[in-house]
N, C-alpha and C positions, 0 to 999 in steps of 0.2 A: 547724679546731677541734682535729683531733686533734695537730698540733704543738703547739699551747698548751696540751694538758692540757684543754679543755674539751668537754664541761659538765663540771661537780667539783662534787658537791654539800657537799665538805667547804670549801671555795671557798679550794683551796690549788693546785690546778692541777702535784701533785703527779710525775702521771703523763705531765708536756710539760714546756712552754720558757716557760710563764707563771709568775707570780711571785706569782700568789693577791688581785690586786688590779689595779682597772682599767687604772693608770698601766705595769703590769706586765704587761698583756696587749693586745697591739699589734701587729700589721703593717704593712711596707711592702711592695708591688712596683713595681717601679723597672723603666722601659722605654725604648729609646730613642724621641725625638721628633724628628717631621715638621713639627713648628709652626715658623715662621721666626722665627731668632734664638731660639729655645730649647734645650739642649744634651740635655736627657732628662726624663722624665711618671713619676710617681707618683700610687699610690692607696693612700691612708690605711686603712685596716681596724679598726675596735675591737672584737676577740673578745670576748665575752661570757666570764664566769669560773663562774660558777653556771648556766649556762643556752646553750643554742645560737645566743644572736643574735651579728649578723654586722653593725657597723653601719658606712655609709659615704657619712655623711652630712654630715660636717665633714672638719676636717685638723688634724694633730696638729703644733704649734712645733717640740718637740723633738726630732723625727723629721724635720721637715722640714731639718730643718737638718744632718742627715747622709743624706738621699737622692741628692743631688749630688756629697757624697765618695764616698759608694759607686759611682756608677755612673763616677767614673773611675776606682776602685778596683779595678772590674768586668772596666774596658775601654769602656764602654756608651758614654761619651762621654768628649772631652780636655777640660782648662780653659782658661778664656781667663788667660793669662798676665798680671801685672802686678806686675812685680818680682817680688819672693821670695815672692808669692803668686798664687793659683789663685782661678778663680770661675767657678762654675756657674749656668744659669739654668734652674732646673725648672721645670714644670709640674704645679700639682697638680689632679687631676681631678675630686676632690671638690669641689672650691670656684669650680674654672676660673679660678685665679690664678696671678699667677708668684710664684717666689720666687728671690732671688739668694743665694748662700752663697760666703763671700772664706775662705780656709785657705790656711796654709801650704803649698808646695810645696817638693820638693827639687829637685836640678839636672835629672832627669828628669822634673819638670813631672808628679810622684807623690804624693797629700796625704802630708806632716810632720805627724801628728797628735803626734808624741813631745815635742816642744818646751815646756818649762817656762814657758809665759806667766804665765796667769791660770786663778783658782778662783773657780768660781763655787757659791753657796751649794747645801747641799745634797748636793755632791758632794766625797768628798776628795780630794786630792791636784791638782797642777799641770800642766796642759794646756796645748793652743795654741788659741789664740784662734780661733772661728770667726764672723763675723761674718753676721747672719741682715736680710734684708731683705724684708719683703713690700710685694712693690708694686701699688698703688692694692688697697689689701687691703678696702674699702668692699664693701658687699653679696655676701658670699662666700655667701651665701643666699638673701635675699632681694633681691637687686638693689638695695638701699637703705642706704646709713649708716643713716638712722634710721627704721627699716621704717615708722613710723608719721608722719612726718613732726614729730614734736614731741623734745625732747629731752628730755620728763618725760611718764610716764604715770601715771596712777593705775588700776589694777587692780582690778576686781572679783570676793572671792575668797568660797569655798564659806563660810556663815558669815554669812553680811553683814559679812563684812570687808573693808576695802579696805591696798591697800597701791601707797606712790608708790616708781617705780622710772624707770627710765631703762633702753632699749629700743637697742641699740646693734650693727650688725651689721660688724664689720670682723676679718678674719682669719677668727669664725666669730661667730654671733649669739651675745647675751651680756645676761643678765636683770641687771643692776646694782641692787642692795637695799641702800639705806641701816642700816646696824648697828642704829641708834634705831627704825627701823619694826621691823624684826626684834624687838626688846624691844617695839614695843606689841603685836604679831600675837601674842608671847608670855605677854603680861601679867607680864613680869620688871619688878620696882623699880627703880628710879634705881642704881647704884650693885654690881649685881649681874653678875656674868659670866653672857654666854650658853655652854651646854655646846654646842656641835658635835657632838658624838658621843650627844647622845641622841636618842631615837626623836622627840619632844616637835617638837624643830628641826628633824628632817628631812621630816617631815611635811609642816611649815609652807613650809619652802623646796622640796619638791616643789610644791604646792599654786600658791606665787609661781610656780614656774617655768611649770609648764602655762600658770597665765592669762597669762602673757608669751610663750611660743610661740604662743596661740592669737592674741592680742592682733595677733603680727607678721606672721599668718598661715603659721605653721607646722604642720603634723603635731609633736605632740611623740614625739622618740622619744628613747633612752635617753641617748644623748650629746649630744643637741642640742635645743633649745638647751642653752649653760652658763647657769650661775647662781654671781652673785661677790658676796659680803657687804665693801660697803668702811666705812670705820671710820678717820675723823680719830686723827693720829700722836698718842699719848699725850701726846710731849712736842715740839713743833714748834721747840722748839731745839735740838732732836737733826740734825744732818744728815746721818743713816744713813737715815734714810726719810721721807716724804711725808704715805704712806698705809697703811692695814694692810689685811689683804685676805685673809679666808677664801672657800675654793671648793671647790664641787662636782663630783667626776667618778663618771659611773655612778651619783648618789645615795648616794654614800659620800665622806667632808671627806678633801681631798686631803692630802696629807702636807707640799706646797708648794703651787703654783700652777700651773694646765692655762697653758702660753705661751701659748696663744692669748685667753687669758684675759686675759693679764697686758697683751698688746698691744690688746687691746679697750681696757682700763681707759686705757690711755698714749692712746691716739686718744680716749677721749670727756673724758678731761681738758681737751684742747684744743676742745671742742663747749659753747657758751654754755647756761649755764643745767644741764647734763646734772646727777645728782646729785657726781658725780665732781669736775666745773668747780668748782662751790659750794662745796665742801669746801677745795678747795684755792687756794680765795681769800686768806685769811688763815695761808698758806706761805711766810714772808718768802722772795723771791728766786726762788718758784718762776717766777713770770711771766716771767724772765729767761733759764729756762733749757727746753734743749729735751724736754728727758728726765723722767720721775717715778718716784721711790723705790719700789719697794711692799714693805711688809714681809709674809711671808708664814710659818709655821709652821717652816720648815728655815731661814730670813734674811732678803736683799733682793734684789730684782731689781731692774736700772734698765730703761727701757723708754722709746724714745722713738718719737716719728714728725715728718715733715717734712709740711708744706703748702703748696699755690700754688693764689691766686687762690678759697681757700677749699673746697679740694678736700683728699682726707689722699692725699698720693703716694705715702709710704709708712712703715710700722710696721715699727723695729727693734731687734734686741736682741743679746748678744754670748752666745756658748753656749763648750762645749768636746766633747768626743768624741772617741774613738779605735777601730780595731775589736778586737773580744774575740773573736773567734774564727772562721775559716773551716772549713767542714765538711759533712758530711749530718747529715741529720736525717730520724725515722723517724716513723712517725702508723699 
């Protein structure tokens, strides 16, 4: 807590190494591993910014995907070699999954994070490619793809409202809320934007979420489950995206999209009927291809996953990263 600057009731985490926002306040610790055929274990942390929680109940994409650089950065483990690149297979503890990360190496078999590949949304400037694989990433929680056995639920919410959603647990459990139910839970018109940032919507999509935790048999707690508003491509002649996609982290609208969000969304596109599937029925071309668009507040992400024998093997996506800084740090 006190590396991050937390609690901060000014919820700027002024006083540490947080950044005054959930996405901004995050740990890893990285260990080597005993598991066979795994290179090194991590456990995900999400500090709390306004308040002492400490939660560590899911797993963070975007960190996963530099817990592997680091630990051969560390020393902690080597890579397995394959050409001009490196690959590591962690362990993550929160979820009891693996996960594979391919990165550039130099001639000493050291990650090449400098490399001018690719940019990805959100982030400026040009990086090397780091490739992110979670394998058989299915009930990172509750043991189940679709904790409930259905690929559509409908929810009973405080109110006598109900709301249908799709109940999806891979990489981390994830309440999927059709945009349109969002506008009837709101009683917004036809033709009206919903606002994200007001009290009005967070409510409502707190509300969705609980009954989707409890529904999956979850504890709800503050990062888990998520909750992801999807929303047919404005113009589906566009082939920059798919799908549009607001999300929730900590109860506050992301500024992009939580990755493990975003691979939820790519895995239950390929799930019959789920609300995501539906949507993307009428996507010329998409049934051809493996991958889905999501448009999210900073761009797009693409996001895909592989299947056999109607099983999801695994959920992947392309990141970049480099390190910023070695040093101490004081609490």
């Amino acid at each position: 807590m006190g590396l991050m600057g937390s609690p901060d009731k000014y919820q700027r985490q002024l006083n540490g190494m947080g950044g005054g926002i959930s996405s901004l306040s995050k740990a890893v610790v990285v260990s080597p591993s005993f598991r066979e055929d795994v290179d090194c274990e991590y456990t995900f942390i999400q500090v709390g910014v306004g308040d002492e929680g400490l939660d560590i109940s899911g797993n963070c994409g975007n960190l996963s995907s530099m817990a592997g650089i680091f630990a051969v950065d560390s020393g902690i483990c080597k890579p397995r070699i394959e050409g001009d690149r490196g690959r590591v297979r962690s362990w993550n503890t929160n979820t009891n999954k693996t996960i594979d990360t391919t990165f550039p190496v130099d001639g000493n078999g050291q990650p090449d994070l400098l490399r001018q590949e690719m940019e990805i949304a959100g982030v400026s400037g040009l990086a090397s490619r780091i490739d992110v694989e979670f394998l058989h990433p299915a009930g990172a929680r509750t043991g189940h793809l679709l904790p409930t056995g259905k690929p559509v639920d409908v929810l009973e919410l405080p109110g006598d409202d109900l709301a249908e959603v799709s109940l999806v647990d891979a990489t981390n459990p994830t309440v999927i809320l059709p945009y349109h139910e969002l506008r009837i839970l709101l009683s917004i018109p036809t033709g009206e934007q919903i606002s994200f940032g007001s009290q009005d919507t967070l409510n409502v999509l707190e509300k969705v979420r609980i009954a989707g935790a409890l529904r999956m048999g979850l504890e709800p707690a503050a990062a888990q489950p998520k909750i992801v508003v999807v929303h047919p491509s404005y113009t589906h002649e566009s082939a920059e995206e798919d799908l549009i996609v607001r999300a929730l982290s900590m109860g506050v609208p992301h500024k992009a999209v939580p990755l493990t969000v975003g691979l939820c969304v790519g895995v239950a596109a390929r799930i019959k009927n789920t609300v995501v599937e539906r949507m993307l029925r009428t996507v010329d071309g998409f049934s051809k291809r493996d991958t889905v668009k999501l448009r999210h507040p900073s761009g797009v992400v693409e996001v895909g996953a592989t299947w056999k024998d109607g099983e999801v093997q695994a959920a992947s996506v392309v990141r970049t990263g480099r390190r910023l800084m070695r040093g101490d740090a004081y609490w």
